[in-house]
N, C-alpha and C positions, 0 to 999 in steps of 0.2 A: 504493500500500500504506500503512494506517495507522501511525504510528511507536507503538512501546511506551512509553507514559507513568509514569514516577511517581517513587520513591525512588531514586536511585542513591547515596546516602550516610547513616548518620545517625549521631548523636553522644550523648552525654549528659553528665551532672556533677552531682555532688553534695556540697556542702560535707563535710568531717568533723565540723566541730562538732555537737552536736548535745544535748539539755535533755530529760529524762523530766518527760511528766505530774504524777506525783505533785512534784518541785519545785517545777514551778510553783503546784501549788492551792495547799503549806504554807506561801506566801508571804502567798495572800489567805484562807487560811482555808477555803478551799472543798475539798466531797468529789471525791477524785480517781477516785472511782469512775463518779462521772458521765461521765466524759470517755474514759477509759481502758475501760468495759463499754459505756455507754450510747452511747458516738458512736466508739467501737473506734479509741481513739488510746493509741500507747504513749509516742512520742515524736519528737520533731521534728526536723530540721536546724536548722542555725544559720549564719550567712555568718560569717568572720572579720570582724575590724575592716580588713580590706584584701580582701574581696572585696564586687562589687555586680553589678548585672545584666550590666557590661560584659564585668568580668573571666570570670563562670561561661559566658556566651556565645562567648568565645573559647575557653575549654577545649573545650566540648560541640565547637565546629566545628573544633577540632584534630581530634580524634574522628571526627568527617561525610567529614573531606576523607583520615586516610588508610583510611576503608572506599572512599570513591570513587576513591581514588585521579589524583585528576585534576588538574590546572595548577589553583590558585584564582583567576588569572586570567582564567582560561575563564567566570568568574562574572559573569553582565552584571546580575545582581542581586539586592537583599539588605534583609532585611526583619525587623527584631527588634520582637517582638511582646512586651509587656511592660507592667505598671502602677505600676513603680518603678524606671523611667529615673532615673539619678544625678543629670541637669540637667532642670529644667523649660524651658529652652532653648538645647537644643546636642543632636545628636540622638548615640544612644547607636553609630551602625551606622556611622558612617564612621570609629570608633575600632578597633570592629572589622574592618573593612575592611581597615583600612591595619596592624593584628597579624598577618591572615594573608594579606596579600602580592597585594588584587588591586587590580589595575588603575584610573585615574581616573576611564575610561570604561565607568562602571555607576552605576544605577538605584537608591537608597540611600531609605529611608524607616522612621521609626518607627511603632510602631501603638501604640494602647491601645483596648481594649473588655473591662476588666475581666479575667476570669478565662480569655476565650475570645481576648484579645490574639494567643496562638501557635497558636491554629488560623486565627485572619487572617492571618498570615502563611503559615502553608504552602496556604492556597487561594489567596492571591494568587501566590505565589510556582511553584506548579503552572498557575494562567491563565497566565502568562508564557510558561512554557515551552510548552504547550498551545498558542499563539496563536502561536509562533516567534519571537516578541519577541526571547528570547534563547535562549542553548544551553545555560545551567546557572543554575539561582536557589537560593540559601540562604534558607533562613526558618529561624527563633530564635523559641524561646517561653522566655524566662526571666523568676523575680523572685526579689525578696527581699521576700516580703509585709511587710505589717504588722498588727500589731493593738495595739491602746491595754493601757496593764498594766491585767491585773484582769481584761477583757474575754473574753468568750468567745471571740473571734479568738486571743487569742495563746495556747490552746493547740494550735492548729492551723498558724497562718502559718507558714510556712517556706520554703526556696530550696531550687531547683534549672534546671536550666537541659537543654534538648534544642536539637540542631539537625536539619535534612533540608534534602540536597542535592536540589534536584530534575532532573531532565536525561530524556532518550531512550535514552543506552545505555548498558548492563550495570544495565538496571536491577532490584532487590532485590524491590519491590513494585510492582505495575502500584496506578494511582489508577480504578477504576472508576466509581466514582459521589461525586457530591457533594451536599450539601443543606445549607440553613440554615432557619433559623424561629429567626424576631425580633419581640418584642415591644416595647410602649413598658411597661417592669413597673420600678419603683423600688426593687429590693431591697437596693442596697450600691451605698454613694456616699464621693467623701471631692470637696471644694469646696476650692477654690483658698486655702493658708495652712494649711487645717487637717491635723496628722501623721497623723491614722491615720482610716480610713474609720469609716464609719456602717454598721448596716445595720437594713432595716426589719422584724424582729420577725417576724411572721403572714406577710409579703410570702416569706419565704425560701425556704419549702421548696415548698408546694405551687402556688400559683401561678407559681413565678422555677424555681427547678431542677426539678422533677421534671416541671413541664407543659413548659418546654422541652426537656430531655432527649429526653422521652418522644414528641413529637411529630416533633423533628427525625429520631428513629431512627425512628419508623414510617411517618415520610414517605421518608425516603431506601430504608428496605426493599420500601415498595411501590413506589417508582422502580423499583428494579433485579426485583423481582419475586421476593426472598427472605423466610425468616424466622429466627427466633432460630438453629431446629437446624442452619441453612445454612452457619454462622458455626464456626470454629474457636477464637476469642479474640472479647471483646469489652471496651474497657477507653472507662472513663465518667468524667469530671472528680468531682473527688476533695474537698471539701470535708474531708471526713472521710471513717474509715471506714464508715459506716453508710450514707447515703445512695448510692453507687455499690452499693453490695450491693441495697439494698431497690429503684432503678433497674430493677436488670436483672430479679428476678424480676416487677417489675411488665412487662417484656418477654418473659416468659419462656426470660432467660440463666439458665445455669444456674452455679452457684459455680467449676467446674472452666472454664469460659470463662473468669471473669473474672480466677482468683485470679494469673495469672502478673502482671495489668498490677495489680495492685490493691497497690499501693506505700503509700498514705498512714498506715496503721497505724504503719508505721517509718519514715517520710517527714513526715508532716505533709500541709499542702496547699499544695502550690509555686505554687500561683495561676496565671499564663500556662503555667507548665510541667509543668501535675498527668497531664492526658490523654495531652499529646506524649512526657511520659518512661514513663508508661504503657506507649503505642507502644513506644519506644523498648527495655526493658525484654523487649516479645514478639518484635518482630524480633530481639534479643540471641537469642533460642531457634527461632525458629521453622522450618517445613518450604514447603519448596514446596508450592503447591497449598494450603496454609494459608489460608484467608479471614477478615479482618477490619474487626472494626466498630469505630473512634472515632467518639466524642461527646462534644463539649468542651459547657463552658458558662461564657457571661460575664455577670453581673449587667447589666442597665440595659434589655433583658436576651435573650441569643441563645445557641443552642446550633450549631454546624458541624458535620457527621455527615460522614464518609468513609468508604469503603467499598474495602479493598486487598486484593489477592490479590498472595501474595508467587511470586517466581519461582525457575527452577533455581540463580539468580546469588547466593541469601542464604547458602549454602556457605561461599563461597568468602571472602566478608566479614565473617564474624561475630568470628572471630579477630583478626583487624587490629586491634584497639584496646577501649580498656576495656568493660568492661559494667556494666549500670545496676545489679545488684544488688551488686556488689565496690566501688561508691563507695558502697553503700545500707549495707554488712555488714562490710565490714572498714574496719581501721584508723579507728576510730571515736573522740571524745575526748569525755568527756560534762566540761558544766560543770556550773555553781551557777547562780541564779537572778543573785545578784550581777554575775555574770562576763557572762551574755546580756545583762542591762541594758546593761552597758557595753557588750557589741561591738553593741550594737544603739540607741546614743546616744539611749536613755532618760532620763538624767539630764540636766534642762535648764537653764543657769543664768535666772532670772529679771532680765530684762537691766533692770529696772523698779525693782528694788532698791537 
């Protein structure tokens, strides 16, 4: 008999800090209506000066572990997916590892591929389990983006962090189908030394996200042999908010699919973590017999499509611990433009002086 594959846990986290659009253009001068109308952003998260990938990663999997409810020792492996690791050499996951309590004997690796980091993790972290390797695997999509002042990224960059427990039983969501489509496409890069990425202009939209997006979901659809109307939710990496909207109806989603995952309006774009708290976010709500489409995407450049159908078992777990929109909606604390510089060590002394 085949075992039931997929989510048995998932988690989320969302800093409180957080910076309105309009602060930031009146700093450079620029109309805040471009950003706020034309790419439908209100405002962003912000990390404290004492959080970073590691810490928002440990919250989210406080989260994972009591919807799974299970020993985190039972965890043979653990996979944080991310493109602003605290150390350029020391990996981010065996800190986590050893915050919530598992065992020496596991499987520990960091990932980066851009924006689509936390959907490498939970497809590796699902082969694992899939292959018997082990009996339970975490994957973690978190960051704390970046974007250079002034730059069009930073009115977007933002943090947040998702986890999924993966396992065989009590599980939430069965994982049906998988896909990826990868290209060699240079749209957003940051080179060893330098603080905040690049990215390539004309490269971004139509050739990097939209031709990835849009292929990886109509390949993984005609995989399973579905279409858009099949689909209960469908939640798309999040750049902004305009892009996942114009996405889906070039798929024919329609807005009431998307709008439960569709977060970055009052999010930003958490980069590893835009799609998975997406997820994370519909599972918070959703019904048995619900079917859903994620579609990550990571510049360099690849999108991951999965394809879940959630079980009788998401009842019973939805309550057990926070939900993604009560970190997104309450208890909120807006700064000044001043005050994000600082938790986000802007200001750099020139050591050349």
């Amino acid at each position: 008999m085949t075992k039931t594959l997929g989510i048995v846990g998932w988690g989320s986290y969302v800093p409180r800090y957080r910076i309105k659009v309009e602060d930031i253009a009146k700093v450079w001068g620029l109309d805040a209506d471009t950003y706020k109308k034309g790419l439908m952003l209100r405002e962003k998260s912000v990390p404290g000066p004492d959080q970073d990938t590691i810490t928002m990663s440990i919250e989210a999997t406080k989260n994972a572990l009591k919807r799974s409810n299970i020993n985190p020792q039972k965890i043979g492996s653990l996979y944080v997916g991310s493109e602003s690791h605290p150390y350029a050499v020391k990996p981010s996951g065996t800190v986590v590892a050893e915050a919530i309590g598992t065992t020496s004997h596991i499987h520990i690796s960091d990932l980066e591929f851009a924006c689509k980091a936390g959907s490498e993790a939970m497809y590796i972290a699902y082969s694992h389990v899939k292959s018997a390797e082990v009996q339970y695997s975490l994957a973690i999509a978190a960051d704390t983006s970046q974007g250079a002042p002034g730059d069009a990224l930073e009115f977007s960059a933002a943090a947040g962090a998702a986890a999924y427990i993966m396992g065989s039983e009590d599980v939430v969501a069965t994982i049906d189908f998988t896909h990826s489509h990868t290209t060699d496409t240079p749209d957003f890069w940051r080179r060893d030394y330098m603080h905040y990425p690049r990215h390539g202009g004309r490269f971004t939209g139509e050739p990097a996200y939209f031709s990835h997006s849009v292929n990886s979901a109509k390949e993984i659809m005609t995989k399973a042999n579905m279409q858009a109307k099949d689909f209960t939710y469908a939640v798309f990496h999040q750049p902004n908010g305009k892009f996942p909207q114009r996405v889906a109806k070039m798929l024919d989603f329609t807005d009431k699919q998307i709008e439960v995952g569709w977060l970055s309006p009052r999010l930003g774009n958490a980069y590893s973590g835009s799609s998975p708290l997406g997820l994370a976010a519909i599972l918070d709500i959703a019904k048995a017999g619900d079917k859903i489409l994620m579609v990550s995407y990571g510049s360099g450049a690849a999108s991951d499509s999965f394809i879940f159908t959630v079980t009788d078992n998401i009842g019973k777990k939805q309550n057990l611990a926070a939900i993604t929109t009560d970190y997104l909606d309450k208890n909120k604390i807006y700064i000044d433009y001043g005050t994000y510089v600082k938790f986000r060590k802007k200001i750099r002394k020139n050591l050349e002086c």
